[in-house]
Residue, then its C-alpha position, 0 to 999 in steps of 0.5 A: x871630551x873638550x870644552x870649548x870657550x871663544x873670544x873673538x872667534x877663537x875656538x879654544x879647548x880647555x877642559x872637560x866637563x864634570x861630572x860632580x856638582x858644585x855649588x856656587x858659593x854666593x847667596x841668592x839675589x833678593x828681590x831688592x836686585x833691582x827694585x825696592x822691596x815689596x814692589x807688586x808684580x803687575x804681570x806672573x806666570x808660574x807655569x801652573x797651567x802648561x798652555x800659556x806656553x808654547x814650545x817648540x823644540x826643532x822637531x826633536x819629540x823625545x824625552x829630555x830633549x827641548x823644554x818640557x813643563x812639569x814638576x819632575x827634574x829631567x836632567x842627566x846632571x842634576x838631581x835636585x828641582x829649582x826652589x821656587x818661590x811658587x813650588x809646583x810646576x817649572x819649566x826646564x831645558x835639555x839636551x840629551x846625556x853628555x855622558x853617553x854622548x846622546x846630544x842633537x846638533x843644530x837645534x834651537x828650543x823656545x818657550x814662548x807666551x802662548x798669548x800677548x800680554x796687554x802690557x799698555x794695560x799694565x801702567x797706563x802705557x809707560x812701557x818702562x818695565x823689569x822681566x824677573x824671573x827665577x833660575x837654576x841650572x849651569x853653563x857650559x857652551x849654551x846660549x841661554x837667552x831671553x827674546x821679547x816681541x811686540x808682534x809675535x814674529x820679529x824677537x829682541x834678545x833682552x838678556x843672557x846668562x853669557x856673562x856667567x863663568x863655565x863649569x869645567x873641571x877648571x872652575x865655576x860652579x852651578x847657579x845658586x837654586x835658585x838665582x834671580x834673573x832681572x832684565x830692564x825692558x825700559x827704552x826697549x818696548x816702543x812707547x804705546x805698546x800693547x802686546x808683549x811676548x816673551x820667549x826663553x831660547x836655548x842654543x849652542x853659543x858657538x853656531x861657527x861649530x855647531x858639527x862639534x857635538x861638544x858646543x851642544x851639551x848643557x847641564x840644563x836650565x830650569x825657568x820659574x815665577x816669571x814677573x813683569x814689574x813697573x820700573x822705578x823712574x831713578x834707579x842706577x845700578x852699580x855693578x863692578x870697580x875695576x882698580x886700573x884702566x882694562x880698555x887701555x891697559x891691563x888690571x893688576x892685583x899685586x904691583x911692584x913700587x916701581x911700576x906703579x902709576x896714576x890710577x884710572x878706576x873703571x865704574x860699571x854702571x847702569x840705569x834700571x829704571x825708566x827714565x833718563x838720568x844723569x849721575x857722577x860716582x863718588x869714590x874712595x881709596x883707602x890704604x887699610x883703613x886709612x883714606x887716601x883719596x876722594x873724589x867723583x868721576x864726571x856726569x854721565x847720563x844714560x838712557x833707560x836700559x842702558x849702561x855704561x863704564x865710566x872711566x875716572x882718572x884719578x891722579x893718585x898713585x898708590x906708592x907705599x906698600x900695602x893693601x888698598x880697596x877702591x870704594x864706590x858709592x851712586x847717589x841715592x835712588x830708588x833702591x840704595x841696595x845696589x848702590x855701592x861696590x867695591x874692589x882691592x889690590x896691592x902695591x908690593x915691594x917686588x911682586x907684578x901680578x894679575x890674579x887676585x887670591x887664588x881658589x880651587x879654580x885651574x887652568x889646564x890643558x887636555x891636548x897632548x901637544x905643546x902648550x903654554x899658559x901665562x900674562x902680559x904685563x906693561x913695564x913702566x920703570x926699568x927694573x931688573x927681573x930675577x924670578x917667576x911666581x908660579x902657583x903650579x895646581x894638583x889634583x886630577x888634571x894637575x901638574x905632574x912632578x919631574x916634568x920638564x918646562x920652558x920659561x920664557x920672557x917674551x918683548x912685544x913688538x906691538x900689542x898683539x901677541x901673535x905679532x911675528x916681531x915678537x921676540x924671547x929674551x929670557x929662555x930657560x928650563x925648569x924641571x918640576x920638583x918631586x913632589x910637585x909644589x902644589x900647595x903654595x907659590x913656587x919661585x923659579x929664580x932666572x939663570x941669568x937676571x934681565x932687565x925689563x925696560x919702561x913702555x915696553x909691553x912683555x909677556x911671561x910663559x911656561x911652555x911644556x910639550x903635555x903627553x897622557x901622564x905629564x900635564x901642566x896645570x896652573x891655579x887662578x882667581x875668580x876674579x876673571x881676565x876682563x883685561x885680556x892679559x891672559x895669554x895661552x899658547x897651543x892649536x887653539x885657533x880656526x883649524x887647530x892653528x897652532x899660536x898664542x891666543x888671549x880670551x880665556x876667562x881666567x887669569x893664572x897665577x904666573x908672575x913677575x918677581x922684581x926681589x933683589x936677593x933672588x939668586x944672589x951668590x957670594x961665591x960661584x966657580x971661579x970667584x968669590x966675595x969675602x966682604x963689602x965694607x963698610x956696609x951700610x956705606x957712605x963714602x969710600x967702600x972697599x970690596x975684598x974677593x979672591x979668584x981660584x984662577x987668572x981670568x978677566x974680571x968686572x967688577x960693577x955696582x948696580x942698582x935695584x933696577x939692575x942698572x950699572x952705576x959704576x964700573x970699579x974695575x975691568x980686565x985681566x986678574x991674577x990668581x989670588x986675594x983682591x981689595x979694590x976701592x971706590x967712592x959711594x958718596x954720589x949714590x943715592x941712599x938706598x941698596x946696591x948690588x956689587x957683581x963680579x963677572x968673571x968668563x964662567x959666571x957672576x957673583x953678587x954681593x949686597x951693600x946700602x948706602x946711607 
């Protein structure tokens, strides 16, 4: 049975749903999430008298089907109650037994107020509120949503959980239990209001598949201790840093030296009190513990309910190798708990990754067809590619060992990466070892070196064709593909279209590695070399090499880019010892690769140039 996840539409099957229970690893929401703590609820419903409720369940009667209140968890997945501060009585909503495949289609179960709440008589009319309510449960293609009407037919979606990451075999995890849930109703609610209603809905959240029986199962969800609160009239809520610019390019964790560039931080904001404010972010970047940089990102105001991120060129780039955080901090409000967020990436010597540290989450397939999984990545510095980072996963699903793979290197012709311009320049075979390398970073060194050229976009892939016994499975972070980097390959699209898609959630460990030493050889075939000298070098420089046979030869000092700096020597060579000379005083300090390329192969040899 697959899982479906979309972006843009896209149908894309991924993985199986789990039958274990894990738990998410974050502490519960305190009530300071977006209130000073110990404000007073001005409305609470916990769901001790089952008629303030109404429910309607699409005609569907039977047990464990729509909502039901009562104190009894029904669930074919979880075994435990929501921990709710009230205790008692909850609400909760299923869907049948995915394990016995016993799911209604087409079905749509609210649980509404029964009565309008007087919400004028609440503040006085200011109609500047927070929903709160406690949760648990998990997601996997539900929509679980929140509506709000002020006439008891027409219905405003105020909030979801669409923002929470599936649990599938792959990853994620069921909601703290139990989790809080808060929703800003202020700028929603038209001024003078004086009824309220609030509706909890649960659907499928892909209705363009809704004869697919697997976009209507649910874990279940579990609703309790509803509250209605007056919202502070300064209140701004910082929710995430992004290191680099997501909207225009693409976020990366690890980042080679030579590809780094001004960084632009994304700040994602909102304003959860009841009034308009205007506010600047004030960030910092440290390199360890040593502060880098300062400064603010320009005024951005916000109306109540409303949120924003702010985009903030910051000039600085972060050259020197090492661990960096971005820190961010809002002024001072009503509630200083929110105030502040953070996040850190790396610049390295030779490393180009999205993912951050890996968990136990993996992207994989089910499809018994040809699939590819991989990342997209911007070039902005010629550099010459020698090697793929992979962190190949285990365990049930996991990579199998002695399978075949396709490496590829694609050039985008334009930022789509269905673009029928686009085309591989680098394509190699690779056969998993045995055992298979799942505990770690396994390095696929390239056959033949391949220089990557500035502004050009490029997308890495490994490709199998997956049979029941051999899958391909690679580990990711928790960390997301806000950026849409990720980029998949196989029958995901509308009617099983067979093309390269993005959207999936996750970002996979399959990097760009830049490291010089990565398949150097100092004797191949044919050609072999003895010695470069002297090293380090500062003028003339003289290289020593012997050849097995006749055959024509060059003889090229490179770059760490991969760029040809000299050409020593070129054409026909006997059989034999050779000694050629050449003046280094015109290099750049630095390192240097000579390569001997001869008909059947290259060898390469490292020197420095004081």
């Amino acid at each position: 049975m697959s899982a479906f996840f979309a972006v843009f539409g896209q149908k894309v099957p991924q993985s199986t749903i789990v039958t274990e229970r894990p738990l998410a690893t974050e502490a519960p929401v305190s009530k300071g999430n977006l209130l000073p703590k110990g404000t007073p609820a001005v409305w609470s419903e916990d769901f001790t008298d089952a008629t303030d409720w109404t429910i309607d369940n699409s005609g569907v009667a039977a047990a464990g089907y729509g909502w039901d209140v009562n104190n009894t968890e029904s669930s074919w997945f979880f075994t435990s109650v929501i921990n709710s501060t009230s205790d008692g009585a909850f609400a909760e909503v299923n869907n049948g037994d995915a394990t016995q495949g016993t799911q209604e289609l087409d079905v749509v179960y609210t649980l509404t107020t029964t009565n309008a709440i007087d919400v004028n008589a609440l503040s006085g009319g200011s109609n500047n509120y927070i929903l709160e309510f406690l949760q648990y449960g998990a997601l996997f293609n539900d929509a679980q949503q929140v509506y709000i009407s002020t006439d008891g037919s027409n219905w405003i979606l105020a909030g979801d959980n669409s923002t929470v990451e599936p649990l599938t075999a792959n990853g994620g995890a069921a909601y703290t239990n139990p989790t809080l849930k808060s929703i800003n109703l202020s700028g929603v609610l038209p001024g003078g209001t004086n009824s309220l209603w609030i509706r909890f809905q649960w659907t499928t959240a892909f209705p363009d598949f809704s004869t697919n029986p697997n976009v209507w199962i649910t874990y279940g969800w579990m609703i309790d201790d509803v509250a209605i609160y007056v919202a502070p009239s300064d209140e701004f809520k910082l929710h995430e840093v992004y290191t680099h610019d997501i909207f225009n390019a693409w976020d990366y964790f690890q980042t080679p030296t030579m590809q780094t560039a001004p960084s632009t931080i994304g700040l994602y904001i909102s304003n959860e009190g009841g009034l308009a404010q205007t506010k600047s972010v004030n960030v910092e970047i440290l390199n360890g513990a040593t502060s880098v940089f300062t400064g603010s990102s320009s005024p951005v105001t916000l109306q109540p309910g409303e949120s924003d991120t702010v985009w903030f060129d910051t000039g600085f780039t972060a050259s020197t190798v090492g661990a960096y955080s971005v820190n961010a901090t809002l002024p001072a409000d009503a509630n200083d708990l929110n105030n502040a967020a953070s996040e850190n990436f790396e610049v390295t010597d030779y490393i180009y990754g999205h993912n951050h540290a890996l968990g136990t989450s993996k992207l994989s397939f089910t499809d018994e067809v040809e699939i590819g999984i991989g990342n997209i990545y911007q070039i902005n510095a010629n550099q010459l590619l020698k090697g793929i980072d992979v962190a190949f996963a285990g365990g049930s699903g996991g990579t199998t060992a002695g399978i075949f793979i396709d490496v590829y290197v694609f050039e985008m012709a334009s930022a789509s990466v269905q673009d029928a311009g686009n085309f591989d320049v680098v394509n190699f075979p690779y056969q998993v070892p045995s055992p298979a390398p799942t505990s770690g970073i396994t390095t696929i060194t390239l056959p033949t070196p391949y220089t990557l050229e500035a502004g050009k976009l490029y997308y890495v892939m490994l490709r199998t064709f997956q049979t029941a016994s051999e899958k391909m499975a690679i580990k990711t972070s928790s960390k997301g593909d806000k950026d849409f980097s990720t980029v998949c390959y196989g029958p995901f699209g509308t009617g099983d279209a067979v093309n390269n898609y993005v959207g999936w959630g996750v970002a996979p460990a399959v990097k760009l590695n830049f490291n010089p030493v990565l398949g150097v050889n100092e004797e191949s075939g044919n050609v072999a070399i003895s010695e470069v000298y002297p090293n380090p070098a500062s003028d003339e420089t003289t290289i020593k090499y012997s050849l097995n046979n006749a055959e024509e030869v060059q003889v090229v000092v490179l770059d760490v880019t991969g760029k040809i700096v000299k050409t020593v020597s070129n054409g026909l060579q006997v059989a034999g010892d050779h000694t050629v000379s050449f003046d280094a005083s015109d290099l750049a300090s630095g390192v240097y690769h000579v390569n001997i390329v001869s008909e059947a192969s290259t060898v390469t040899k490292k020197f420095i140039k004081k």
